[in-house]
N, C-alpha and C positions, 0 to 999 in steps of 0.2 A: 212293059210294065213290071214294076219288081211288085212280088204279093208274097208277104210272109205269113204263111199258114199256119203258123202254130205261137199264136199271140194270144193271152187270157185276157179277162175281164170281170174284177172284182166287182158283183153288180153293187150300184147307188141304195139299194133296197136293206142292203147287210150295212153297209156302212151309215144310214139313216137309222135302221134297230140300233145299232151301236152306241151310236150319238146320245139314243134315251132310255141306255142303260138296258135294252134287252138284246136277247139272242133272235137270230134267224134260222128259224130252222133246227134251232139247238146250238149253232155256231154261234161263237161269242167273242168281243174282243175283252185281251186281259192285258195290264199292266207288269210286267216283271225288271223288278232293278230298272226302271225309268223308261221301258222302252216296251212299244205297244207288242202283242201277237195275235194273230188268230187261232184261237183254239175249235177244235172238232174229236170226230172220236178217236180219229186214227192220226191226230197230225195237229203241230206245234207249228205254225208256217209265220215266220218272218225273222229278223223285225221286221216291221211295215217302213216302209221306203217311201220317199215322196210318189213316184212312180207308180204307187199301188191307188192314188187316189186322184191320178190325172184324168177333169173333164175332157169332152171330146175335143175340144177347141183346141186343149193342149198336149193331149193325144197329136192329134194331126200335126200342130206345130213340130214336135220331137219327130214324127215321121218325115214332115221337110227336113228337119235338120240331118236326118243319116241315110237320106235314100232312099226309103222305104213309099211305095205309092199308094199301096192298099196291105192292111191287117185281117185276115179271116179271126174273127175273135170265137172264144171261146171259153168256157168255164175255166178259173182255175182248180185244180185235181182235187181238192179238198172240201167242195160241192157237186162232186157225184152225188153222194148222199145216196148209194145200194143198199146202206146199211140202216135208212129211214123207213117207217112205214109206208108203203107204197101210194099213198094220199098224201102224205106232208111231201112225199119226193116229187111229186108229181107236182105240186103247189110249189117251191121251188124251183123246180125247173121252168115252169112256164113263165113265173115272174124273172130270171136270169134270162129265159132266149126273148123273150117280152123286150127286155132292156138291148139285147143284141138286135131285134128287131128295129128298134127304134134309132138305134145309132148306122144300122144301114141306109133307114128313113133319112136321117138328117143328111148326113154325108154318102149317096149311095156311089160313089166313085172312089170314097178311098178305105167303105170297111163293107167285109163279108162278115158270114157267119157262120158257126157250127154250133146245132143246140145240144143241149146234157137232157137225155131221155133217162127215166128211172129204169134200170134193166132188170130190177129183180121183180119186175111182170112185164113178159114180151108183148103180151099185149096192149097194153099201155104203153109202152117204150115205142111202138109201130106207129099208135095215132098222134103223141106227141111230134114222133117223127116227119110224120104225113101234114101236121099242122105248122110247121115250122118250113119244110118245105114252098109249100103254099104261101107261106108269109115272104119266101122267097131265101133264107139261109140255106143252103148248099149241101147239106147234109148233119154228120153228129159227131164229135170226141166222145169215145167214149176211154172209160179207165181199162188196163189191163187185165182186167178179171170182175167179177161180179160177186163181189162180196167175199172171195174167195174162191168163187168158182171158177174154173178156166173155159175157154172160149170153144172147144169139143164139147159142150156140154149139148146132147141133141135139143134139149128142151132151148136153147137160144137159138135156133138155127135159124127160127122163122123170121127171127128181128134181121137176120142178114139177107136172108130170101128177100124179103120187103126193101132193102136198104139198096141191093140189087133193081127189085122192080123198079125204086124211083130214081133210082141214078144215082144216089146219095154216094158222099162222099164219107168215110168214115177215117176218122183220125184215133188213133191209141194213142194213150196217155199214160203214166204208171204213176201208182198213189198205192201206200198204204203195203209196200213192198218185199218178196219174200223173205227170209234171214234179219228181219228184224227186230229178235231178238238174239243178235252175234252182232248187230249194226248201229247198235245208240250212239259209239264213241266216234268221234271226228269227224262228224256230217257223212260218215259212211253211208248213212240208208237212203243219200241222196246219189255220192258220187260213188258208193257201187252197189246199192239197192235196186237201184232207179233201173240202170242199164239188165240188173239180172231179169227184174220181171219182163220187161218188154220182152226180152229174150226168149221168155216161156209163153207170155203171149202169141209170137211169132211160131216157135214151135208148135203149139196146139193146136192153130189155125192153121199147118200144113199136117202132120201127123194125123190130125182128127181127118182130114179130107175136107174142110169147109171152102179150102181153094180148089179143091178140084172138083165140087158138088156144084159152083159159082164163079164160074171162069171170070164173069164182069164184074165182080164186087171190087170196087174201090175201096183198096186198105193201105193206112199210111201209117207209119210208126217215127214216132217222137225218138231224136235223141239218137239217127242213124240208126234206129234200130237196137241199140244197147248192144249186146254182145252176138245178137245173132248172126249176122256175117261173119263175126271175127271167130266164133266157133261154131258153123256150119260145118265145115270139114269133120269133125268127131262127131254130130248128129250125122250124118252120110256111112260114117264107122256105125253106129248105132244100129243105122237102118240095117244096113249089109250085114251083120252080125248077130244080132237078135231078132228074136219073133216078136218080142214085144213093141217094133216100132211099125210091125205089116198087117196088125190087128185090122185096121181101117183099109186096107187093097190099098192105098195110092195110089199114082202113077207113074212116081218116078222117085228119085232121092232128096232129100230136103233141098238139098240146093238145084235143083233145076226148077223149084218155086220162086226163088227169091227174083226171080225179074216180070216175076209176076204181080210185086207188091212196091210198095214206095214209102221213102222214105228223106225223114228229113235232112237237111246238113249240120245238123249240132254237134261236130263229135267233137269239137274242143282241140284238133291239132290237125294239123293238114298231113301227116303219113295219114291219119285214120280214115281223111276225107278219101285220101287217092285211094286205100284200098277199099272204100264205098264203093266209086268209082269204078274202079277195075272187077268189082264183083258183081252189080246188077246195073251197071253205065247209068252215064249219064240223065238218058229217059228218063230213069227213076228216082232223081233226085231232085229235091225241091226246097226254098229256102225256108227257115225256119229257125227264130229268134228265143223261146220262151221267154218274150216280153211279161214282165214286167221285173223279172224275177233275174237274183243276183248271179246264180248259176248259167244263165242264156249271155248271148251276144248283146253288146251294148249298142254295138251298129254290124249288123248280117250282111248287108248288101257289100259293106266296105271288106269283111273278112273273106267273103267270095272273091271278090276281086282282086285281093292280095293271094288268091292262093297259089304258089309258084308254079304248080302242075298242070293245071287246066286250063285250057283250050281256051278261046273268048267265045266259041259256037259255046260250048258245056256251059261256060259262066250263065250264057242266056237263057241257056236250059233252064240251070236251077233258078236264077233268078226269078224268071216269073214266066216262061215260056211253058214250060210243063205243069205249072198248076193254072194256067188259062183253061187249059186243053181239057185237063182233068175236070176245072170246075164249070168249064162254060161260060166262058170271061170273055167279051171283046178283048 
């Protein structure tokens, strides 16, 4: 089974407010020089592509078409909504995993789920969690920081404890990205915005100790991870050299975490794949398209399989062998 994990889903609910002229949520759609976008606090996202408003019907058709067998959907990044009052976030998110809900209902062989919890109250974030669970989605995307906070923060610990107790599977995502004011010009705050946050995401969650506090927490990072592998090596320099990276005791150096964690295959050229590869193997790699969106793979499954370095065991790895395992998939 091929299953791409890291597929969004603009819900029907935004795009209906649209239709009569209001906002969801405060998200809005606007017109600019002829061509539609979504506006929110932190993000400008489109144009809108036909692709952004395919029913499921035709969902699934385009999955015939490139291979793909099952989609784990999930928000896309620009309804986190941390930056909402913790009741309209929370009213949002349950009508977005509601809809994820429902397209599991209809077609439950070819879509999963991950729900958007409001993070900026753990508490909340835990029961939507636990509720969504129960509805049967697999766990959460969540964004790479919480409004600006980074993921050491003790006060989030508990939403990971919990996320551990239910087996949940947690995917990072980055929205809303650091250096974004040096980043407006040339779609940089995507194509090196994007990659730096995860990066610090990834860092924070080992520095802070949340990997060694929660040996079973399933954590997956968008986008190969951004730049964390590729500059592991100088956080290892960091550790070994200053005090300010041994505040938290670890256990070991940054990089004897990273096969502890997972990650998808987006990285846009096949050296970056192999050195994914050769840094946390194969195990730890999992397919991953950012459907819907211009930046992601237009067919995943076909770009694994072209890739000249890989094995056919690994290809089935990533293909969909390792996110069975992970999610509990026949």
């Amino acid at each position: 089974m091929r299953i791409d994990i890291h597929c969004h889903l603009i819900p029907q609910k935004f795009w209906n407010a649209a239709s009569e002229g209001r906002d969801w949520y405060r998200a809005t759609l606007d017109e600019q020089s002829g061509r539609q976008f979504i506006m929110t606090r932190d993000r400008k996202a489109g144009p809108v592509e036909p692709n952004w408003t395919l029913t499921l019907d035709e969902r699934v058709a385009l999955m015939d078409s490139i291979g793909v067998d099952m989609q784990m959907l999930s928000t896309p990044p620009y309804f986190f909504n941390y930056h909402l009052p913790v009741d309209e976030a929370l009213a949002a998110s349950q009508e977005l995993n509601d809809e994820i809900a429902e397209a599991i209902a209809t077609y439950p062989n070819r879509f999963g789920g991950l729900a958007t919890v409001p993070m900026q109250d753990v508490d909340v974030a835990i029961k939507e969690l636990e509720r969504n669970m129960a509805n049967g989605l697999k766990g959460a995307e969540l964004c790479t920081h919480v409004d600006g906070r980074n993921y050491d923060d003790p006060e989030l610990l508990p939403f990971f404890e919990a996320a551990q107790d239910m087996g949940a599977f947690i995917l990072f995502h980055p929205h809303a990205p650091a250096a974004s004011d040096r980043t407006g010009s040339y779609y940089l705050a995507n194509a090196i915005g994007n990659p730096l946050e995860t990066a610090i995401a990834v860092a924070s969650l080992i520095f802070g100790g949340v990997v060694d506090k929660l040996p079973n927490l399933k954590l997956c990072f968008v986008h190969g991870g951004g730049y964390a592998c590729y500059g592991i090596g100088r956080m290892d320099r960091a550790y070994k050299v200053r005090d300010e990276g041994k505040v938290n005791d670890i256990q070991g150096v940054p990089s004897s975490y990273l096969r502890k964690l997972y990650f998808d295959c987006l990285t846009h050229s096949y050296p970056a794949l192999d050195y994914l590869l050769e840094t946390v193997t194969s195990d730890n790699v999992l397919l991953g398209s950012d459907f819907p969106f211009d930046m992601g793979f237009d067919s995943p499954a076909h770009w694994v399989l072209d890739a000249p370095n890989v094995s056919e065991s690994d290809k089935e790895k990533i293909l969909g062998g390792n996110a069975a395992g992970l999610l509990g998939l026949d």
